[in-house]
C-alpha positions as CSV (number, residue, x, y, z in Angstrom):
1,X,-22.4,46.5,23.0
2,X,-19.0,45.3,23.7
3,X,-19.6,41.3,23.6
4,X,-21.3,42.4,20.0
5,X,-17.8,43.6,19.0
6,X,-16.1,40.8,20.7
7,X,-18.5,38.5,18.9
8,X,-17.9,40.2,15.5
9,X,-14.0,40.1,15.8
10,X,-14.1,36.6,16.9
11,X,-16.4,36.0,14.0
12,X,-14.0,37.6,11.3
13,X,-11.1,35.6,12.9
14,X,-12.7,32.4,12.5
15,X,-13.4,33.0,9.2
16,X,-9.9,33.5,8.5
17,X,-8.4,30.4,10.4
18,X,-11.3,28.7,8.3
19,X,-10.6,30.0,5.0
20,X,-6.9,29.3,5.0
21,X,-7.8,25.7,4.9
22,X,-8.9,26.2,1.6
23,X,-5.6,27.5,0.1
24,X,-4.0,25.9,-2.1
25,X,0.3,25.3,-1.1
26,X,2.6,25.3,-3.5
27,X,3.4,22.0,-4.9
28,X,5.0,19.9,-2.4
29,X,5.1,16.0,-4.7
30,X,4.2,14.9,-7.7
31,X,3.3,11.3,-8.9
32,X,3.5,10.1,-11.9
33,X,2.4,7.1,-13.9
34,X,1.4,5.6,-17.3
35,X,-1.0,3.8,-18.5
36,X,-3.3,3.4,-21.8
37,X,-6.2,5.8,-21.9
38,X,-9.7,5.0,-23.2
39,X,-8.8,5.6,-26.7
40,X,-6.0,3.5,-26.5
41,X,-2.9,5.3,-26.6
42,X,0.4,5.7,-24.1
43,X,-0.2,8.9,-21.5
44,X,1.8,10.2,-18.7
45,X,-0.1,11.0,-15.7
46,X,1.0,13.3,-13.5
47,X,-1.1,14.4,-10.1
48,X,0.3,17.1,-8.2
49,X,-0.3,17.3,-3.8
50,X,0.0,20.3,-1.6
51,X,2.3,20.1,1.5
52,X,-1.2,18.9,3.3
53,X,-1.3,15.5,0.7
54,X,-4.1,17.1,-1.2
55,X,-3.9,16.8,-4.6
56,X,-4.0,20.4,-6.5
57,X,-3.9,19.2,-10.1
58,X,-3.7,16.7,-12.9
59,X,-1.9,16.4,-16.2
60,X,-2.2,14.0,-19.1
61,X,0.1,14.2,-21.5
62,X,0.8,11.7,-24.8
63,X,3.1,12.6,-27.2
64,X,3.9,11.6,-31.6
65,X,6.9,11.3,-32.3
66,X,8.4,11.2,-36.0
67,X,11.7,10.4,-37.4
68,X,12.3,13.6,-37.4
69,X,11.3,16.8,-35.5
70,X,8.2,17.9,-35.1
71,X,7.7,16.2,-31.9
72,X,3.7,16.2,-30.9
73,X,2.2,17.0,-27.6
74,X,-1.4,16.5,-26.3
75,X,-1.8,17.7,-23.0
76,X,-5.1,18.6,-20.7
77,X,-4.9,19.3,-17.4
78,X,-7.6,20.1,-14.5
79,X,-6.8,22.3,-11.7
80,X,-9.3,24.6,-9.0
81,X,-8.6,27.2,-7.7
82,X,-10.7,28.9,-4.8
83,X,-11.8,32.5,-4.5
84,X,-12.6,34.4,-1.1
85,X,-14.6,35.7,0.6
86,X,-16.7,33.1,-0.4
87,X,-15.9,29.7,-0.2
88,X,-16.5,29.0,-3.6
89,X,-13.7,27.6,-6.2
90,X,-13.0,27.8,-10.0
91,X,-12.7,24.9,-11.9
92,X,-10.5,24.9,-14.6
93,X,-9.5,22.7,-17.4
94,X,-6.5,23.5,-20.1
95,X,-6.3,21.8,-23.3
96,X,-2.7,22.2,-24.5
97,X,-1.1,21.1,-28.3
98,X,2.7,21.7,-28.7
99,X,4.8,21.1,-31.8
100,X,8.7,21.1,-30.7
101,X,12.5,20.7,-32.3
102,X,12.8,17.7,-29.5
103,X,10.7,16.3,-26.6
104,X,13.0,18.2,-24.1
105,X,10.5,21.1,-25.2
106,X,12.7,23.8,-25.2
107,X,12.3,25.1,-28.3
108,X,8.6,25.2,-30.0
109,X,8.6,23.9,-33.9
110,X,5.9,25.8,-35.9
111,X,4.0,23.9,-38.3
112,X,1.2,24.9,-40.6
113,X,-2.0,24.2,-38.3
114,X,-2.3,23.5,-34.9
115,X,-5.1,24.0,-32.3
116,X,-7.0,22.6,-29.2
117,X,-10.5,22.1,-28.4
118,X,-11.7,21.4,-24.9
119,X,-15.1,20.8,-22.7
120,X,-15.0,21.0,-18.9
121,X,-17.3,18.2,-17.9
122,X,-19.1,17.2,-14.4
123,X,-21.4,13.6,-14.5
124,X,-22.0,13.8,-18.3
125,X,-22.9,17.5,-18.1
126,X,-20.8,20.4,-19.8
127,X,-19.8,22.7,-17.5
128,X,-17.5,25.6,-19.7
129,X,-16.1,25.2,-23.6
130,X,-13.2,26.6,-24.9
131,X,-11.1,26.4,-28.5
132,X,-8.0,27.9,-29.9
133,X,-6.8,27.2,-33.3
134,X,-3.2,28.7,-34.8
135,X,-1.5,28.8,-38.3
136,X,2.2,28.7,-38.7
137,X,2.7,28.1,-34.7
138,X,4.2,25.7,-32.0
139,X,1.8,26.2,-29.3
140,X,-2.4,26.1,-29.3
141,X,-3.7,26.1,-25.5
142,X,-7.7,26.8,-24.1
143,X,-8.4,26.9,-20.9
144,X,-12.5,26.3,-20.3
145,X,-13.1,27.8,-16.5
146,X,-16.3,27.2,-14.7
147,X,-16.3,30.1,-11.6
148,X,-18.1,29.9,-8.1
149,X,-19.0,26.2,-8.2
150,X,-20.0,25.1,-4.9
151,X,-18.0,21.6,-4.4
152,X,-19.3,18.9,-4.6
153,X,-20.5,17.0,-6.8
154,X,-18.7,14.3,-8.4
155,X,-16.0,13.9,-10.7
156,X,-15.0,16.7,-12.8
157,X,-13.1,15.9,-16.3
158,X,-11.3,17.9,-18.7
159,X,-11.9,16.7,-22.7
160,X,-9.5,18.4,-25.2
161,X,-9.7,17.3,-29.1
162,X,-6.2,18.6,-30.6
163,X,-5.1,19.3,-34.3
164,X,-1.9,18.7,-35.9
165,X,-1.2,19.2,-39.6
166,X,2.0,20.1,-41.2
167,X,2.9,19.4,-45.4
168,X,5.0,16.0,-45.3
169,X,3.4,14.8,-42.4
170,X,0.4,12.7,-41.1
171,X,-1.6,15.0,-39.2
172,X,-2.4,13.5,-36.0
173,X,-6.1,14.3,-34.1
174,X,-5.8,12.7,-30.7
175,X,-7.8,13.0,-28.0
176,X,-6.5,13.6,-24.0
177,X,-8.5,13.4,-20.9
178,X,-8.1,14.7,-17.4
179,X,-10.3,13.8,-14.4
180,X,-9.6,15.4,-11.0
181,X,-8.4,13.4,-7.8
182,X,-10.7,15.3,-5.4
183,X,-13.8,13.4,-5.3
């Protein structure tokens, strides 16, 4: 009976020492770089690591600017996150589309549509959808979430379609992509 008990504690604490592999740290760098995307526009890239060099999460951002404000943004990100006791994580991909006074962001600029549409994606196959559409608003985010996916396979990729239309403007429908650094 006791090497049972002995056993089952030395069990449980080996499952903890395990599991806390799988937490995620707070951010410890970032990089960041640009490049042209597939549908031919300017993005900012940034991957985010833990304090272990793992990267956590990607962002790709492109932005329209006009001569005056609104300025445009087109975001999509990819993240997991990973739930206990089962070592399983939640994928999740956020389309983002914000209209602002200036591209420091600090103030949002509401114009008469604006919305986001985006698909989380693994090897061709949809995983989770997600939309969010808002009239006489700044700000339009979806975040599509696919919960206890057993990792891996493959590469996992975050498509978000966004809307921008405001009287006196051209309305601007691009496209942003994320795909994850894990695989």
């Amino acid at each position: 009976m006791k090497f049972k008990s002995k056993l089952t504690a030395s069990l449980v604490a080996l499952g903890v020492l395990a599991s806390s592999s799988f937490l995620t740290d707070v951010s410890a760098a970032e990089t960041t770089s640009t490049y042209y995307d597939r549908f031919g526009d300017s993005v900012v890239e940034t991957t985010t690591y833990d304090s272990s060099g793992n990267p956590i999460s990607v962002s790709v951002e492109k932005w329209k600017v006009t001569a005056k404000a609104p300025y445009w943004s087109a975001k999509s990100d990819i993240s997991r996150s990973y739930e206990f006791p089962n070592v399983t994580v939640t994928l999740n991909g956020t389309g983002t589309s914000g209209s602002y006074t200036s591209k420091s962001k600090s103030k949002y600029y509401s114009i008469d549509k604006i919305g986001v549409s985006t698909t989380l994606t693994s090897g061709g196959t949809v995983m989770a959808t997600k939309s969010k559409t808002n009239e006489d608003s700044g700000y339009a985010a979806a975040t599509a979430r696919k919960s206890n996916v057993l990792l891996p396979p493959g590469k996992y990729k975050d498509t978000s379609s966004h809307t921008f239309e405001h009287a006196g403007y051209n309305s601007w429908y691009p496209n942003t992509e994320a795909t994850d650094k894990w695989s």
